[in-house]
C-alpha positions in Angstrom: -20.1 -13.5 -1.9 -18.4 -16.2 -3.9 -14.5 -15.6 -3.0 -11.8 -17.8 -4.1 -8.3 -17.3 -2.3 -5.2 -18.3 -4.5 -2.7 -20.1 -2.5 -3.0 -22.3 0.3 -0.1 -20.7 2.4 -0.3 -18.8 5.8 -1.6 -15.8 4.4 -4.0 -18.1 1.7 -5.0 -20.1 5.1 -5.6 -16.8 7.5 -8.3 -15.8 4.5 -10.1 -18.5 4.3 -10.4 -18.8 7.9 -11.9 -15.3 8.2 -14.0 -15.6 5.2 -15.1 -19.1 4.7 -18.0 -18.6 8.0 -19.6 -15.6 6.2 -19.4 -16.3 2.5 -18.9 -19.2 -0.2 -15.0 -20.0 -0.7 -12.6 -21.4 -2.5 -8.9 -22.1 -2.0 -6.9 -23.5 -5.4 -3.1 -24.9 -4.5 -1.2 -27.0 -7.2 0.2 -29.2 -4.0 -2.5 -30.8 -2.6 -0.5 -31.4 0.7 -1.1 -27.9 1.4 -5.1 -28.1 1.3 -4.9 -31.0 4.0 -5.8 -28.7 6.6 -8.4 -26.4 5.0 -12.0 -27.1 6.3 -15.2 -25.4 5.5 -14.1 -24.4 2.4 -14.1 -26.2 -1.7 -10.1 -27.0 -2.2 -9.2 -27.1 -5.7 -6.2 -28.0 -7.7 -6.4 -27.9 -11.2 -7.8 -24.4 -12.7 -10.8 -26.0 -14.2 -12.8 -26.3 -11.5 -12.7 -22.6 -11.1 -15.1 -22.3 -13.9 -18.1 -23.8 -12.4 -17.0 -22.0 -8.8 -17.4 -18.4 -11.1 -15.9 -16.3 -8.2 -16.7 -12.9 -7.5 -13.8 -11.9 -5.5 -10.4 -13.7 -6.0 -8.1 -12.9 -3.3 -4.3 -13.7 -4.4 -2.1 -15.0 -1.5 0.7 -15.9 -3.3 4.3 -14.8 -3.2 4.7 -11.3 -4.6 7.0 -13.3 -7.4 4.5 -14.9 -8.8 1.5 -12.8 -8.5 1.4 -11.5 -11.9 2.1 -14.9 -13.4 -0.9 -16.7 -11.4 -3.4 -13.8 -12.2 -2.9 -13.9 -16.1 -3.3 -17.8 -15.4 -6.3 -17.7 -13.4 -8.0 -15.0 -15.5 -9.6 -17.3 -18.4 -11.8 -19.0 -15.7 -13.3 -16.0 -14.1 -16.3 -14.0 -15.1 -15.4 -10.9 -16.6 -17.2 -9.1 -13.5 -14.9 -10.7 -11.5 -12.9 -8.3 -9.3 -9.2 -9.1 -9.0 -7.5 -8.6 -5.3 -4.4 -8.5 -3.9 -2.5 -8.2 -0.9 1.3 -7.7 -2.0 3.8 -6.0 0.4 5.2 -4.2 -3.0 2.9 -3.1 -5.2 5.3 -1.5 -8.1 4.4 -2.6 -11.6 0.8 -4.2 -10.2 -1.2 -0.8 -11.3 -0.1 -1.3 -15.1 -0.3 -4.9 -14.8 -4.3 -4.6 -13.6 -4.7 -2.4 -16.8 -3.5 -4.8 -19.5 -6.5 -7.1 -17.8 -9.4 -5.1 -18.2 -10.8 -6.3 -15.0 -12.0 -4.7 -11.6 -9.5 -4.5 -8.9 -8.3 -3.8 -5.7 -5.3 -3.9 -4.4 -4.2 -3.8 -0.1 -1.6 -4.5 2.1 -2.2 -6.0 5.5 0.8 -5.6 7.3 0.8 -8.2 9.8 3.3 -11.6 9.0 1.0 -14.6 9.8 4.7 -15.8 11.3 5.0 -12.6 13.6 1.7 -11.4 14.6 -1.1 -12.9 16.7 -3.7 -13.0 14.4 -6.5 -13.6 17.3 -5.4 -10.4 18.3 -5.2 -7.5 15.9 -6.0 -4.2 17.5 -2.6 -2.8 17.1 -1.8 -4.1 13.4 -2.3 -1.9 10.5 -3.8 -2.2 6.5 -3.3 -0.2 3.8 -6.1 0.1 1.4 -4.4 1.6 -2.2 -7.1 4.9 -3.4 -6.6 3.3 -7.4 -9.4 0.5 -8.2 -12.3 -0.6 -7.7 -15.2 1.3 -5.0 -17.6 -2.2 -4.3 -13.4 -4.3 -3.8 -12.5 -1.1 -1.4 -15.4 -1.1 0.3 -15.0 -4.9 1.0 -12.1 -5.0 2.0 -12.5 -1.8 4.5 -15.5 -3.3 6.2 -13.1 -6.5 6.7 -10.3 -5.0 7.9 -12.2 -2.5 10.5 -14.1 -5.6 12.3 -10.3 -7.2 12.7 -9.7 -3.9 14.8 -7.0 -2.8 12.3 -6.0 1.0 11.9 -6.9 1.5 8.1 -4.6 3.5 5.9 -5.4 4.9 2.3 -3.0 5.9 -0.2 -1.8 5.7 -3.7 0.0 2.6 -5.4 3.8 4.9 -5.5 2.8 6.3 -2.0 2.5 2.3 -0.5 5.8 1.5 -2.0 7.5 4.8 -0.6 6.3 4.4 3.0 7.1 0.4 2.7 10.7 1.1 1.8 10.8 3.6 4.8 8.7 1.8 7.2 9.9 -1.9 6.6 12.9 -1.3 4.8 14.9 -0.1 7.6 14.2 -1.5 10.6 14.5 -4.9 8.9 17.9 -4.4 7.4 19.1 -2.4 10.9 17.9 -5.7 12.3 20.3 -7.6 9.7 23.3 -5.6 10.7 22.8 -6.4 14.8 22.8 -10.0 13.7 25.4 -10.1 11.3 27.5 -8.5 13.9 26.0 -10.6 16.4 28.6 -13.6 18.2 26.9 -14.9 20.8 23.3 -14.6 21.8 23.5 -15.1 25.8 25.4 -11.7 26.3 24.1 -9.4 29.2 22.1 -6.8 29.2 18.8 -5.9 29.1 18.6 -4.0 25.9 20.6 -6.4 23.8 18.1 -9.0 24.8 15.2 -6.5 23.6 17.0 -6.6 20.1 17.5 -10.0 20.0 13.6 -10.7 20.7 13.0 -8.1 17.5 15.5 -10.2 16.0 14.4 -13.4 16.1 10.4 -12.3 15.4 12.0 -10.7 12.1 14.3 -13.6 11.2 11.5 -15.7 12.0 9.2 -14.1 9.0 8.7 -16.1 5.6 12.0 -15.5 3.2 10.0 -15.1 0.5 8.7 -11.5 2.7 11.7 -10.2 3.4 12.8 -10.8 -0.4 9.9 -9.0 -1.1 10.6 -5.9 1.2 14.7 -5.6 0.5 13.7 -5.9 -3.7 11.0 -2.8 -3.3 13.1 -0.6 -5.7 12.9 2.1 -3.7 15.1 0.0 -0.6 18.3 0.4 -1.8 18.1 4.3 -1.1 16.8 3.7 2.4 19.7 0.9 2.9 22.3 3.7 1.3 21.1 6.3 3.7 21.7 3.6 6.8 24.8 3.1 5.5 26.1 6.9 5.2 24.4 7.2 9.2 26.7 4.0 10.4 29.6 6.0 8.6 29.5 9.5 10.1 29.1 7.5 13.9 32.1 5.3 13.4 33.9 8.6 12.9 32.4 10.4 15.0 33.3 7.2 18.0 37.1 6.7 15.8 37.7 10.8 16.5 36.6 10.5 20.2 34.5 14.0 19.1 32.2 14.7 22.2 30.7 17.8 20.1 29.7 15.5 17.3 28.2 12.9 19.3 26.5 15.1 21.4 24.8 17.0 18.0 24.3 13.2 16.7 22.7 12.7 19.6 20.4 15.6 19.5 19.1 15.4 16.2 18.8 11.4 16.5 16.7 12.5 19.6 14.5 15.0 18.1 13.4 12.7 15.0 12.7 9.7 17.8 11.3 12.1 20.8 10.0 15.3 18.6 
């Protein structure tokens, strides 16, 4: 298959890496300093050259910011058979986006950071594979994720964004609120360190990722409902109410331990 990836970043880099041995690619960045490094694979630079390349598959691995904005600018140089891909951590607005283009689609997330995970090593990472688009871009993309060893996950285009907004959503910004609180990171103890460790692998992500997760629209009730928990345990600790904590306790217990 002839599959050009949009944006020579980590993510536009790990794609071409996996594909570029088994099928035809091409990577297009508008800073040439950024193709430097990609080998076995055509680099372009200027949307032109796309024509002659006539993709099948085009893979977008830009930021989640621009991914509208480089489709619409791409699409005039693809064949009209040409199936559209991405792999955004938010998908909201992207299903009436793909619409307006009247072109095949598929849309996944593979949630693993090319900053955080091992990406020789991906047995324990996950992908989502959204139900909405195209079978033949679904089916690619299934067959690719399952030889990486991922666990495969299906769902709808408002499902993904729900279960982002709970999955991501909260452990990140629970991870902002140990650091902010944070004053020196050589204190004792054995779970602090375990937090820092998560700390620093999260802090250590691309900005433009965790932009992407804390602007899902559906965050800001995930960050309100942190807020409301931190709330009822600083009263809970400013009363000195062994009966509360030990029912905080309990049910913080049961949702953790089952």
């Amino acid at each position: 298959m002839k599959i050009l990836i949009l944006g020579a970043g980590k993510m536009g880099a790990f794609f071409v890496d996996l594909l570029s041995f088994d099928h035809e690619t091409a990577v297009i960045d508008i800073d040439p300093r950024r193709l430097r490094f990609m080998y076995n694979t055509q680099r372009f630079t200027s949307y032109d050259e796309i024509d002659a390349f006539a993709p099948e598959l085009v893979i977008n691995a830009v930021t989640l910011k621009a991914t509208k904005q480089i489709f619409l600018e791409v699409i005039p140089h693809l064949p009209k058979d040409c199936i559209l891909a991405d792999i955004a951590s938010v998908k909201t607005g992207l299903q009436e986006f793909y619409a307006t283009t009247g072109m095949r689609y598929v849309s996944t997330h593979p949630m693993f950071g090319p900053t955080f995970a091992n990406l020789g090593k991906l047995a324990d990472e996950n992908a989502i594979i959204i139900t909405e688009g195209d079978y033949m871009g679904r089916l690619f993309f299934r067959d690719l994720y399952s030889r990486l060893g991922l666990h495969i996950h299906e769902c709808s285009f408002d499902e993904h964004d729900e279960t982002m907004a709970y999955s991501l959503s909260i452990p990140f910004v629970s991870t902002f609120v140990f650091s902010a609180v944070m004053r020196r990171p050589d204190a004792p103890g054995t779970t602090f360190k375990r937090h820092l460790a998560i700390a620093k692998g999260v802090l250590g992500e691309d900005e433009g990722l965790l932009r992407e997760i804390l602007f899902n629209p559906r965050t800001a009730g995930q960050v309100a409902n942190v807020g409301e928990r931190l709330r009822e345990l600083a009263d809970i600790i400013e009363r000195r109410d062994e009966k509360a904590l030990a029912d905080f306790l309990q049910d913080i217990r049961q949702r953790v331990l089952g």
